[in-house]
C-alpha positions in Angstrom: 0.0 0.0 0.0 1.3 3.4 -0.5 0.9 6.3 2.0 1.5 9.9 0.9 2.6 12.5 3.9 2.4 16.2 3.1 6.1 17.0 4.3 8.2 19.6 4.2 11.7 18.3 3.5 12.7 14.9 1.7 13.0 11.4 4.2 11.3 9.7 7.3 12.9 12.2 9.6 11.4 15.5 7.6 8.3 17.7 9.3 5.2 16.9 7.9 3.2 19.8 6.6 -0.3 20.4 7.2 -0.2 22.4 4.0 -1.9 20.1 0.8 -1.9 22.1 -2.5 1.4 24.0 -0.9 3.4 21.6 1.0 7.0 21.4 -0.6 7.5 17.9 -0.9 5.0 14.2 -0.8 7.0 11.4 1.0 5.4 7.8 -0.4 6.1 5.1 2.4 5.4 2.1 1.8 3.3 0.5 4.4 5.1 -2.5 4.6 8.7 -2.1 4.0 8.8 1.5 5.0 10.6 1.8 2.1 10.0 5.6 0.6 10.5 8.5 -2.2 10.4 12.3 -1.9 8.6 14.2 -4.7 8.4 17.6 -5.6 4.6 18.9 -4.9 3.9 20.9 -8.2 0.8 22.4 -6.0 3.2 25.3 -4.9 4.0 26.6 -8.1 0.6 27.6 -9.1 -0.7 30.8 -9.3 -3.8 29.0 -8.5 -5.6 25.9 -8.2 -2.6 23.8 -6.1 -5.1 21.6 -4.5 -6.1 20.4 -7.2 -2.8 20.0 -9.2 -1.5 18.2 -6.1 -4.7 15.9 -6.2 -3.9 15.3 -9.9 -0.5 14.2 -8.9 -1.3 11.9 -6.7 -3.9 9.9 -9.1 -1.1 9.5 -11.5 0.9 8.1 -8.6 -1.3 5.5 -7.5 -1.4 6.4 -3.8 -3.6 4.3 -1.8 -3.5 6.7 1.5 -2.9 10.5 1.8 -2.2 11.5 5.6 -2.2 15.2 5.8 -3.3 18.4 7.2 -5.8 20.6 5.3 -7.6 20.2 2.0 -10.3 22.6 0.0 -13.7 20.8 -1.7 -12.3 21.1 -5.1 -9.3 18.9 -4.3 -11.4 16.3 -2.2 -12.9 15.6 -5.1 -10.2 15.0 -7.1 -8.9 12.5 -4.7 -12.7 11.2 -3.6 -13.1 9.9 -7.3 -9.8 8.3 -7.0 -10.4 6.1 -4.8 -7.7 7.8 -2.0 -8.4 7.6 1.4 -7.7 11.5 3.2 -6.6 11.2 7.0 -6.2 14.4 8.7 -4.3 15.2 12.1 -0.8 15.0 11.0 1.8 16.2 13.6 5.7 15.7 13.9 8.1 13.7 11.5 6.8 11.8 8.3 7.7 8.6 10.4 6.0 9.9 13.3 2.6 10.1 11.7 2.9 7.1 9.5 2.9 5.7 12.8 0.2 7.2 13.8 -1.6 6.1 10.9 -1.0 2.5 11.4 -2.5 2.7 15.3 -5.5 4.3 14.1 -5.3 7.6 15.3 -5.6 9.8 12.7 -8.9 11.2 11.1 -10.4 9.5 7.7 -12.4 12.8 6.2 -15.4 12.9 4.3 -15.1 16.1 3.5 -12.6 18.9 2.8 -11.2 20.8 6.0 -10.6 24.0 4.1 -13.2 26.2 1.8 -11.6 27.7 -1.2 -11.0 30.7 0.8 -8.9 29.1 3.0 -10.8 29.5 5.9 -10.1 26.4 8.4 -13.2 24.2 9.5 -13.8 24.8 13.2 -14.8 20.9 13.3 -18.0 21.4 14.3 -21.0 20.3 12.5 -24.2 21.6 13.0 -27.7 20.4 14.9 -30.0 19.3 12.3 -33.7 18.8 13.6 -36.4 17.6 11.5 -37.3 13.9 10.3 -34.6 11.9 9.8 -33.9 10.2 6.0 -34.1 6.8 5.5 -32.0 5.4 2.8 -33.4 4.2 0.1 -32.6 0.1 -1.0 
């Protein structure tokens, strides 16, 4: 399986960085072996749209798993119809939150964390009252 960390230098021992579209660098571990490669994130480069050149970059890559910070809706999406699985709640070294990635304690989103403003969610969702939906067979 390979795990993509938003980082922001080039090995295991490198800071992750909450940053998606405009973190420097994508470390792919392999879950396995811990075996990895540092890749230049083309995300920064762009005037606009990194998310989603990021996103783009990482279907071509095959990545099973991104662990990383913050993500807008527009590249969610990207990954969402890829298949990728988002995890958020990075902290410390790229090894560090593989780690934490293999005992379960990061986040799997649903959702993107940022707006394309760049506003951070506060995480909290709001009360819905009314009849609850059944799904449909």
């Amino acid at each position: 399986m390979k795990i993509c960390i938003t980082s922001r230098g080039t090995d295991l021992f490198s800071q992750c960085d909450p940053r998606f579209g405009r973190c420097p660098y994508f470390v792919i571990v392999d879950h396995d072996s811990m075996s990895f490669e540092a890749l230049e994130n083309p995300g920064p480069l762009a005037e606009g749209g990194a998310g989603i050149k990021a996103a783009q970059a990482l279907t071509a890559l095959n990545v099973d798993v991104l662990l990383t910070g913050n993500m807008g809706p527009n590249a969610s999406s990207v990954l969402d119809a890829a298949g990728i699985k988002v995890y958020t709640g990075i902290e410390g070294t790229v090894e560090d939150t593989v780690s934490q990635y293999r005992k379960g304690q990061l986040d799997l989103i649903g959702d993107a964390t940022t707006s394309t403003q760049h506003k951070i969610n506060s995480g909290s969702k709001p009360e819905l009252s009314g009849p609850k939906c059944n799904k449909r067979q």
